[in-house]
KEKE-3310 file (N, C-alpha, C; in steps of 0.2 Angstrom, whole numbers, plus 5000, padded with zeros to 4 digits):
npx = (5044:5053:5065:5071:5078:5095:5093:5095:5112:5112:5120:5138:5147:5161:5165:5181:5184:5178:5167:5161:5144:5136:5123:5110:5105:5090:5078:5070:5070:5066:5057:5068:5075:5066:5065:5077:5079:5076:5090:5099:5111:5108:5114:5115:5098:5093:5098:5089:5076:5077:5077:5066:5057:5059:5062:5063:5069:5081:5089:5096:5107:5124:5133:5140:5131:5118:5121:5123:5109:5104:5109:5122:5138:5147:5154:5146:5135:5142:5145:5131:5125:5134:5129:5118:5119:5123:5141:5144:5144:5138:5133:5120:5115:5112:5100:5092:5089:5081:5071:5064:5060:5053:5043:5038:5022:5013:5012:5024:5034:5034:5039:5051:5054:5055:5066:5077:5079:5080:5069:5073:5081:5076:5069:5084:5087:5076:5077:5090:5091:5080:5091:5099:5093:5089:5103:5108:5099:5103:5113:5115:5102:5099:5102:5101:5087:5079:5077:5074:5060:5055:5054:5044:5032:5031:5026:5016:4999:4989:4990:4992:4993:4995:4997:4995:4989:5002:5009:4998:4999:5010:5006:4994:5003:5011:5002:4993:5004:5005:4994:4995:5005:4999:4987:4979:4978:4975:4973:4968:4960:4964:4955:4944:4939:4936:4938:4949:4955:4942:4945:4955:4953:4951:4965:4979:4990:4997:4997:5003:5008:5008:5017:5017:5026:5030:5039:5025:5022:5008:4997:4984:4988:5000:4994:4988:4999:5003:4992:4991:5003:5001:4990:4997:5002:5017:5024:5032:5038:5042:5047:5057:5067:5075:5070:5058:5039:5033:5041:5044:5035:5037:5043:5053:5062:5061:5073:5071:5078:5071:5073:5068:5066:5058:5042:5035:5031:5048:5045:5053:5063:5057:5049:5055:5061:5054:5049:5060:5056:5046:5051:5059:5051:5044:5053:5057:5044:5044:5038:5025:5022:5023:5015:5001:5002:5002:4992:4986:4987:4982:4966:4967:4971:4961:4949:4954:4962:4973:4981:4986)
npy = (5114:5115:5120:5114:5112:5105:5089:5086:5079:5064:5054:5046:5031:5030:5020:5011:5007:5012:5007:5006:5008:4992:4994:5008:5012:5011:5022:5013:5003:4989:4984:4985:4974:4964:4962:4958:4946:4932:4931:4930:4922:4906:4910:4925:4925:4922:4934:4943:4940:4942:4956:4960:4954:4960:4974:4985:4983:4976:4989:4994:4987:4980:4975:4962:4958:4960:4948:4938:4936:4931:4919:4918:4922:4937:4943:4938:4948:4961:4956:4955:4967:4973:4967:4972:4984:4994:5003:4998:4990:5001:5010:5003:5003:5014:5016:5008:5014:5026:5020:5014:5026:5033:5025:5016:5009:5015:5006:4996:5005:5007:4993:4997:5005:5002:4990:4998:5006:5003:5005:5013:5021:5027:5043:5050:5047:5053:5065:5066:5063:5073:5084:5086:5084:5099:5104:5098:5104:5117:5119:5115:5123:5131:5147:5157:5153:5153:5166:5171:5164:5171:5184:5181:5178:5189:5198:5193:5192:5186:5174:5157:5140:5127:5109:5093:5077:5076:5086:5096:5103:5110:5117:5127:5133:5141:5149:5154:5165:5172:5179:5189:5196:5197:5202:5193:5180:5162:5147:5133:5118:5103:5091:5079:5072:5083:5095:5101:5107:5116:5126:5129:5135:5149:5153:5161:5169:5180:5177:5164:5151:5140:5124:5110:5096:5082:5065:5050:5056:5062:5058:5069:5084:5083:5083:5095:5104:5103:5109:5120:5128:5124:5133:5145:5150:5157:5142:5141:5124:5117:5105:5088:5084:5087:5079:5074:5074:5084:5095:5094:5102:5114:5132:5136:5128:5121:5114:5102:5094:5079:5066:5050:5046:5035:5030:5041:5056:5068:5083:5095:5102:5107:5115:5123:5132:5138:5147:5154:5159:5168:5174:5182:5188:5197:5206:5211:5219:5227:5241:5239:5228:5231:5240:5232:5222:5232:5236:5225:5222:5229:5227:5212:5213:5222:5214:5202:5193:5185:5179:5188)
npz = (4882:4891:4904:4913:4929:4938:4946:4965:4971:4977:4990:4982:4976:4971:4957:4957:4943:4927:4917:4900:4897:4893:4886:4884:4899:4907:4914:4922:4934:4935:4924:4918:4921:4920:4906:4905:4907:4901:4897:4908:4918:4927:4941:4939:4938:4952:4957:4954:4955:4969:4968:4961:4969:4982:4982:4991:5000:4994:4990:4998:5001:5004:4989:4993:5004:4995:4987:4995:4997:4989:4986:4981:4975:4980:4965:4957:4959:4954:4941:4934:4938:4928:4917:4913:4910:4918:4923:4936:4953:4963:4954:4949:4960:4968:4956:4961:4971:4968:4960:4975:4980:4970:4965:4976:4984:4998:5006:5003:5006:5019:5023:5019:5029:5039:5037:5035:5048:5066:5082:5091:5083:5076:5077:5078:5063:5057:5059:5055:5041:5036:5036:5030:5019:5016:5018:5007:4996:5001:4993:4981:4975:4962:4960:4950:4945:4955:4956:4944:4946:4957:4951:4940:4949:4953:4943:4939:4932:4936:4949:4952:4961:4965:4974:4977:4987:5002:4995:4996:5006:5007:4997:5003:5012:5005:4998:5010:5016:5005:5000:5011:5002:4990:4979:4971:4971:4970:4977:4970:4978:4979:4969:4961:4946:4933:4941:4945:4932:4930:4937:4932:4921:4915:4914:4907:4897:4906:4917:4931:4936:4949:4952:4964:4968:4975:4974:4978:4964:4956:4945:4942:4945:4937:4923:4925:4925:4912:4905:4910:4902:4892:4888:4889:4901:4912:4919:4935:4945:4959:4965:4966:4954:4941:4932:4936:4933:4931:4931:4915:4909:4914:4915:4921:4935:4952:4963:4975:4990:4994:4998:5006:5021:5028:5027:5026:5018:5016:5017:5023:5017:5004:5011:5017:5005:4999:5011:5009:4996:4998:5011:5001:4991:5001:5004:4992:4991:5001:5005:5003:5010:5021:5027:5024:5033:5046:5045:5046:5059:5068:5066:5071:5084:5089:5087:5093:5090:5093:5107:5124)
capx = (5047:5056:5069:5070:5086:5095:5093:5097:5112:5114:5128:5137:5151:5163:5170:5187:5185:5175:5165:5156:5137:5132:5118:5107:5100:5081:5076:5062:5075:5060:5056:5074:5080:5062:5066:5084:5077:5079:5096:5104:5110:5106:5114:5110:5092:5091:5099:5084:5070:5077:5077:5060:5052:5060:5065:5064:5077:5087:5093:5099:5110:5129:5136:5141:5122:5114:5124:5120:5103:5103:5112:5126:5144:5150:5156:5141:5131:5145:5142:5126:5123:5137:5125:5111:5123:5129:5146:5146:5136:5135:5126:5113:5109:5108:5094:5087:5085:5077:5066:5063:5061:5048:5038:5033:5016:5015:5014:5032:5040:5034:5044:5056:5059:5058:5070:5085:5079:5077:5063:5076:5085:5070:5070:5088:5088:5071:5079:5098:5090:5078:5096:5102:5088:5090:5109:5109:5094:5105:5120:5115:5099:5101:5100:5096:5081:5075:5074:5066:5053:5051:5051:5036:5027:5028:5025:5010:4991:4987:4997:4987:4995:4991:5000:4991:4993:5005:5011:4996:4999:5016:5003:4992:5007:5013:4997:4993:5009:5005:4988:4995:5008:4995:4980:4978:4981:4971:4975:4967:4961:4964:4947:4944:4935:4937:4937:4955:4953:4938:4947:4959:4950:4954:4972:4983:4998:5000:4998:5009:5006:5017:5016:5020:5024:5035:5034:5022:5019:5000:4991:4982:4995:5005:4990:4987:5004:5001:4986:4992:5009:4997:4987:5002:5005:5021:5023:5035:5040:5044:5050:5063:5071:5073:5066:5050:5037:5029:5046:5043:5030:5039:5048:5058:5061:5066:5073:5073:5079:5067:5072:5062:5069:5051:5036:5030:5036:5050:5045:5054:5067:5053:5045:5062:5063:5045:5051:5065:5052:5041:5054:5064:5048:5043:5059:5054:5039:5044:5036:5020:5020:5024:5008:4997:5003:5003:4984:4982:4987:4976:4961:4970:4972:4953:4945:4958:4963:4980:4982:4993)
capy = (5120:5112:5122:5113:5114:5099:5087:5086:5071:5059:5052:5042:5028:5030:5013:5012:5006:5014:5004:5006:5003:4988:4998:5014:5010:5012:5022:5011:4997:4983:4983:4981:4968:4960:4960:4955:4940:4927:4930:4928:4916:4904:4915:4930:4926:4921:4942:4947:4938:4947:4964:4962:4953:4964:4979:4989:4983:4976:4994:4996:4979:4980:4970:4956:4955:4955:4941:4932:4935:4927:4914:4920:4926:4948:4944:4939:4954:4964:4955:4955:4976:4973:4964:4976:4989:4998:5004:4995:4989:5008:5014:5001:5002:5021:5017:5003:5018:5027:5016:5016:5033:5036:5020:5011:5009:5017:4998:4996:5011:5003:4988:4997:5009:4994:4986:5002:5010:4999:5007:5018:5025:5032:5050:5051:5044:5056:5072:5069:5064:5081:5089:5083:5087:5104:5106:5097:5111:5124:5117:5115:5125:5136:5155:5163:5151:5156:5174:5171:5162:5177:5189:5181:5178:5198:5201:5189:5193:5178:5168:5151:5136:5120:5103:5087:5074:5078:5092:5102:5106:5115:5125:5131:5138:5145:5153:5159:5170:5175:5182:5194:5200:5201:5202:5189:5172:5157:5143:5128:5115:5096:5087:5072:5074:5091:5101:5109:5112:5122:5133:5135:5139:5158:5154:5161:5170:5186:5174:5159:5144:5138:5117:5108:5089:5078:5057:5049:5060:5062:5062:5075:5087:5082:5086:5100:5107:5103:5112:5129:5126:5124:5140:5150:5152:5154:5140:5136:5121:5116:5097:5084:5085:5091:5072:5076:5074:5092:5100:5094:5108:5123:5138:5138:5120:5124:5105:5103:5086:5073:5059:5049:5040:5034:5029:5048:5059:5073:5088:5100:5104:5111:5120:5131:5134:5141:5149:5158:5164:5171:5181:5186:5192:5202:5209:5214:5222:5229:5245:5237:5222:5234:5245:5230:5219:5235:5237:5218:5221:5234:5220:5207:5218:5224:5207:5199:5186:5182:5180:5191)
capz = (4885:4899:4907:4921:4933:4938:4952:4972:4970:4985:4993:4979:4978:4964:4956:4954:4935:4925:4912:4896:4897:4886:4881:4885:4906:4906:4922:4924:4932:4935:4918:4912:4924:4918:4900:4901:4912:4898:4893:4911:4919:4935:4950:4941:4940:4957:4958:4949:4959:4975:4966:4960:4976:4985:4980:4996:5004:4990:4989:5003:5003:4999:4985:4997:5007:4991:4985:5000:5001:4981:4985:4975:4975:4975:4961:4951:4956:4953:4933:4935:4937:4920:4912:4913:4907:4924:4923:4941:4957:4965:4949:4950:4967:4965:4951:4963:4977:4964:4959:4979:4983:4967:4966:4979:4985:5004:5010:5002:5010:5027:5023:5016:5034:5043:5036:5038:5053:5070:5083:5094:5078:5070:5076:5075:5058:5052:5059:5052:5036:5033:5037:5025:5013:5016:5017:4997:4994:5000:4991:4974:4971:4957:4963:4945:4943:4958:4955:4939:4949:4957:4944:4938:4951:4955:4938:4937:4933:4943:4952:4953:4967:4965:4975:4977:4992:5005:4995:4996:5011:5005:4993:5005:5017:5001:4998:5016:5014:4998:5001:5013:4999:4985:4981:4965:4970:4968:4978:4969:4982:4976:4969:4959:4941:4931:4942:4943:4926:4928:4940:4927:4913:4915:4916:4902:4897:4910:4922:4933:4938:4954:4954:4968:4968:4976:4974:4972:4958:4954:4938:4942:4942:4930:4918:4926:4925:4906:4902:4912:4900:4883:4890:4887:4906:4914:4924:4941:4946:4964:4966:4970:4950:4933:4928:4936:4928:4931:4926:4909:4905:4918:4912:4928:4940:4959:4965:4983:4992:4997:4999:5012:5026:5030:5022:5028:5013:5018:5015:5026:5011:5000:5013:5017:5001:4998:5015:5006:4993:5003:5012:4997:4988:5005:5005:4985:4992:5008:5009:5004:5014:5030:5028:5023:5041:5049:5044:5051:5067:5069:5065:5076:5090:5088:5086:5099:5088:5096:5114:5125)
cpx = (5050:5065:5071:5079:5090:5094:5100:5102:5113:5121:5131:5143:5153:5167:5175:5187:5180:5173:5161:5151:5138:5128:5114:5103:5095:5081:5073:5067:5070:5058:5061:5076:5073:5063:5072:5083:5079:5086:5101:5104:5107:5107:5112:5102:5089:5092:5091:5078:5070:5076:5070:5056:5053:5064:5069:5069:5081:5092:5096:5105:5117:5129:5135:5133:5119:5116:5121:5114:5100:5104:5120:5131:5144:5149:5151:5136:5136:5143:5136:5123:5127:5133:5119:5113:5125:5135:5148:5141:5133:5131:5119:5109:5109:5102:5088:5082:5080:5073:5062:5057:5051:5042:5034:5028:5019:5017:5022:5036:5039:5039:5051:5061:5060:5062:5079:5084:5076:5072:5068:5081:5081:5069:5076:5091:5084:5075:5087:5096:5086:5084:5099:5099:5090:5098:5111:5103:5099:5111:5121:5106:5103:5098:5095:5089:5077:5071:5071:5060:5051:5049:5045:5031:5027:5027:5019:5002:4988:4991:4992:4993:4992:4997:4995:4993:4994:5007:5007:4996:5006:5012:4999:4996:5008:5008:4995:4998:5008:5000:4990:5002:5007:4989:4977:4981:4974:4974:4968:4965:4960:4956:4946:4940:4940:4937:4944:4955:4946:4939:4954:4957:4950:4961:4974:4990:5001:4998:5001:5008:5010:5012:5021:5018:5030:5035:5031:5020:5011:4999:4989:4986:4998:5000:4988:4993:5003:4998:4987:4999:5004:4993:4990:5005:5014:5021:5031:5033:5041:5045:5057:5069:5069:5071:5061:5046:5031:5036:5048:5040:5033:5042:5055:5056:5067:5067:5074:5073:5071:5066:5070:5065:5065:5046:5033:5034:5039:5050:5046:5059:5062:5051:5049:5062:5059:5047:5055:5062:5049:5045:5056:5058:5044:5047:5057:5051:5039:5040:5026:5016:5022:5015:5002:5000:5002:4994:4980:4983:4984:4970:4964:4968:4963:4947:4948:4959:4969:4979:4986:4998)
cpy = (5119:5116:5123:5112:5106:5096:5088:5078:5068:5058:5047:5039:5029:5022:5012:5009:5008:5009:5008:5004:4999:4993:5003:5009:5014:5016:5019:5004:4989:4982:4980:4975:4961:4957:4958:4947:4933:4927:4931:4922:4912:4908:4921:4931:4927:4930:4945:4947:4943:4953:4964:4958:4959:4969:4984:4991:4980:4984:4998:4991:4982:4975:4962:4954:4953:4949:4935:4931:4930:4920:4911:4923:4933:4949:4944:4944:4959:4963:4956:4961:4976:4973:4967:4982:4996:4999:4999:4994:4996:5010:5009:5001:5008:5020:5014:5010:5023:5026:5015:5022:5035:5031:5017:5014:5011:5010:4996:4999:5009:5001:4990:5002:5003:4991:4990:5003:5003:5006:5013:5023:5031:5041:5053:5051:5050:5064:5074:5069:5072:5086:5091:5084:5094:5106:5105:5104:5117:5123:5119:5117:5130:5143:5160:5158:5153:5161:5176:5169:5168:5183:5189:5181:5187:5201:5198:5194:5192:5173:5161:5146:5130:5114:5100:5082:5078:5083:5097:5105:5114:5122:5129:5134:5144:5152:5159:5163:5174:5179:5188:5197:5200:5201:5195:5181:5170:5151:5137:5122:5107:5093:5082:5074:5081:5096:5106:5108:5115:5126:5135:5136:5147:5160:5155:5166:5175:5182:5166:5157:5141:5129:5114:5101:5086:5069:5054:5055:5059:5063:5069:5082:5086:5086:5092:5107:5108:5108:5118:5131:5129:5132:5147:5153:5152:5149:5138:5132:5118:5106:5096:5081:5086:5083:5071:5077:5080:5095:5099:5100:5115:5126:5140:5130:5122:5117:5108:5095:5085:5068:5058:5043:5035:5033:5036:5051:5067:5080:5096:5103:5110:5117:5123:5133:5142:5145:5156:5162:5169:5178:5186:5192:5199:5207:5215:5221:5225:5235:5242:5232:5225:5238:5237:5224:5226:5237:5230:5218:5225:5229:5214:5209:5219:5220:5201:5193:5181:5183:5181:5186)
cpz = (4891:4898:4913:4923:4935:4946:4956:4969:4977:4985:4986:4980:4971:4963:4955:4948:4933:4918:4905:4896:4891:4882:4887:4893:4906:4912:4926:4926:4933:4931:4914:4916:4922:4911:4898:4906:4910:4898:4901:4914:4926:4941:4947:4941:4947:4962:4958:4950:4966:4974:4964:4964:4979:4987:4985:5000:5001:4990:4992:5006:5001:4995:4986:5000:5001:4988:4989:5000:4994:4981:4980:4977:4973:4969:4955:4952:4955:4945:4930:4934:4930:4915:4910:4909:4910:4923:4932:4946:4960:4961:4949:4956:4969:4962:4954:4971:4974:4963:4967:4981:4977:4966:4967:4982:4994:5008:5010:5006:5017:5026:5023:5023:5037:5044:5040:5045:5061:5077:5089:5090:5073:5072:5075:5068:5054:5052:5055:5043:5030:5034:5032:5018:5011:5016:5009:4994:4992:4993:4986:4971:4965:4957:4955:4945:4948:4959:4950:4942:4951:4954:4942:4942:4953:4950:4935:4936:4939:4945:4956:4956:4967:4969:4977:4984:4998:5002:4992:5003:5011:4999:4997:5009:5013:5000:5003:5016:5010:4997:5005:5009:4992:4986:4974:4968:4972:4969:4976:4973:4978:4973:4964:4951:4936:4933:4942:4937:4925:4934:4938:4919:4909:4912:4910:4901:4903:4917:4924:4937:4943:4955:4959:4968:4969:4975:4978:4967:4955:4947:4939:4940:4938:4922:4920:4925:4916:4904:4904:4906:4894:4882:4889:4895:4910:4921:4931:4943:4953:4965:4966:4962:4945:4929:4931:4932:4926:4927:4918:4904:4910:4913:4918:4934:4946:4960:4973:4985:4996:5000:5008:5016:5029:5027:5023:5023:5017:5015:5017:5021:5006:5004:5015:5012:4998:5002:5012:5001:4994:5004:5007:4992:4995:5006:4999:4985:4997:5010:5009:5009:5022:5031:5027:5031:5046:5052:5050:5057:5072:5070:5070:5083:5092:5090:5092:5096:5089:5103:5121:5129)
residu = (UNK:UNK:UNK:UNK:UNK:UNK:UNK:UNK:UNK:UNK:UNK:UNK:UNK:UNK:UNK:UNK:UNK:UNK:UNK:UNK:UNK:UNK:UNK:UNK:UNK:UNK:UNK:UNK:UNK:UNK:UNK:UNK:UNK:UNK:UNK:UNK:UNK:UNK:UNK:UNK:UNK:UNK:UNK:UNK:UNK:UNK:UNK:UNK:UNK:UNK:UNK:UNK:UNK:UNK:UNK:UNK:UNK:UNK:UNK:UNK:UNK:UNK:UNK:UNK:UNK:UNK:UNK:UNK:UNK:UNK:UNK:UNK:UNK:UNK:UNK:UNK:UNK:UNK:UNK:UNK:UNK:UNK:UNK:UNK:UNK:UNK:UNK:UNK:UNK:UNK:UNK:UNK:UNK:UNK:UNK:UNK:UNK:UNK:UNK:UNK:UNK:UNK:UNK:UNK:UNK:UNK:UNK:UNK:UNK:UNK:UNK:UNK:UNK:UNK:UNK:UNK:UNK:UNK:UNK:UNK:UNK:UNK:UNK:UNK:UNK:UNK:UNK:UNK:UNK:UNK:UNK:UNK:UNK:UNK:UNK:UNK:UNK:UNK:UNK:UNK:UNK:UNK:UNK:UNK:UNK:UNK:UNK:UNK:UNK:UNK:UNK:UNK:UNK:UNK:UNK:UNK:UNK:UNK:UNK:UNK:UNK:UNK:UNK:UNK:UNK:UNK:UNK:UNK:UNK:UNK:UNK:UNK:UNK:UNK:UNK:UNK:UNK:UNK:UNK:UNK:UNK:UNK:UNK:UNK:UNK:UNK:UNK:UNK:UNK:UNK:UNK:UNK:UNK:UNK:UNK:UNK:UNK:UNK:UNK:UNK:UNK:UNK:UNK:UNK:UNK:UNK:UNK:UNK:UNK:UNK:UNK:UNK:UNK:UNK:UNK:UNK:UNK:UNK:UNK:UNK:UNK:UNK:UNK:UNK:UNK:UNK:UNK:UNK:UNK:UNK:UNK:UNK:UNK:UNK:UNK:UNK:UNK:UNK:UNK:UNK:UNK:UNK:UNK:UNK:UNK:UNK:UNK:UNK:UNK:UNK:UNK:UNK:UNK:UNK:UNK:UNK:UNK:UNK:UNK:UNK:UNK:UNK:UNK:UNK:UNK:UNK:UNK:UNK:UNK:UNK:UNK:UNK:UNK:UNK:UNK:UNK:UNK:UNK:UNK:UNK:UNK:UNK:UNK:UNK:UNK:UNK:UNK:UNK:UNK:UNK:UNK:UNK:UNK:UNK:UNK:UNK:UNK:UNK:UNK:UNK:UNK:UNK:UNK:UNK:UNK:UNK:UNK:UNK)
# end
């Protein structure tokens, strides 16, 4: 039931010749450069050791650097991404920041800011890149999916909230919002065993599931995005693309950029997004959500919970 949207792209480099893959490129590019390992030759192995020692910052190498760092001429890793079955080096070192971006272990992504960012460039580097997160968000989300998201959540039973990691911190904002513009939510808190499925065990079709997951991608989630999917719920989406492995099971996939300039995952993209929701369904709701803050202020005031 996947009717996910498509991905946030990055910046990309087009190659003046266009080729024919050899054959279908695997996502998984440390698996394919591992199994086509026999069949290259001396410099390009010597490509292939630097790509899977060191990923992190191969993928940030041009052409020429990784050459040099193989011990190899341009021109062999220009062949070399051929022989894997890239149309050219830009498309591989797209798949390598891919493989980056969704992969490594936090200790890698150390390595891997390390390598780009020196130690007086790092806030200008963190700040232009969440800019940029969100400038592609706004660019190329896709407006009707978003309004079906809403549709359902205002049309929901239950509106059940779950992210994992760093991105439940995006479920709880979502939720604190959403409490005070309904009354049926259920925000999920992460836990380890069976438990988010026995606080969705209720969950079925007149209500809707919002998953939130950016990389690393969690098990947990992912099976729990399933299980609300199979229940007959509708489920939203919220991640960084339609090859996520939550938007396999959505009815509706919001993408919002990510990419991490940082071993810290970006997630000021998602969280305007969710922002946007918020608003757009207060908006929906306006007369209600004016008398129900109108009431809290009453109680705030009362109890002195803000301070003048």
């Amino acid at each position: 039931m996947n009717r996910a949207r498509g991905k946030i792209p990055g910046p990309e480099e087009t190659p003046k010749e266009q080729k024919e893959p050899k054959e279908p490129v695997t996502s998984d590019l440390l698996a394919l450069i591992t199994e086509a390992m026999p069949r290259l030759s001396k410099g390009q192995k010597q490509i292939a050791r630097v790509i899977l020692n060191h990923c992190e910052s191969a993928a940030y190498m041009t052409a020429s650097a990784l050459g040099a760092e193989a011990g190899v001429s341009e021109s062999t890793v220009v062949r070399f991404s051929s022989e894997l079955g890239f149309s050219g080096y830009p498309e591989m070192q797209a798949q390598m920041r891919e493989t980056v971006r969704v992969s490594l272990t936090s200790v890698q992504r150390v390595h891997a800011a390390n390598h780009r960012m020196e130690e007086d460039e790092v806030l200008d580097r963190i700040l232009t890149r969440d800019a940029e997160n969100v400038r592609a968000t706004l660019e190329h989300v896709d407006r009707a999916a978003f309004k079906k998201a809403v549709d359902m959540i205002l049309g929901a039973r239950n509106i059940y909230i779950l992210g994992m990691r760093s991105s439940a911190v995006l479920a709880s904002f979502m939720s604190y919002y959403f409490e005070l513009l309904f009354d049926n939510v259920r925000l999920i808190r992460p836990a380890g065993g069976s438990e988010i499925f026995e606080h969705l065990m209720k969950v079925r079709e007149e209500d809707v599931f919002v998953a939130i997951s950016f990389p690393r991608y969690t098990t947990g989630i992912v099976n729990a995005t399933e299980y609300a999917s199979r229940r007959g719920a509708g489920v939203v989406a919220i991640t960084d693309s339609a090859s996520s492995p939550i938007a396999a099971h959505a009815d509706v996939t919001l993408v919002a950029g990510s990419d991490m300039a940082s071993f810290v995952d970006s997630l000021v993209a998602p969280l305007s997004l969710i922002n946007a929701m918020i608003a757009y369904i207060g908006k929906k709701k306006q007369d209600e959500v004016t008398d129900t803050l109108d009431r809290l202020e009453q109680v705030w005031k009362e109890y002195h919970v803000y301070t003048k």
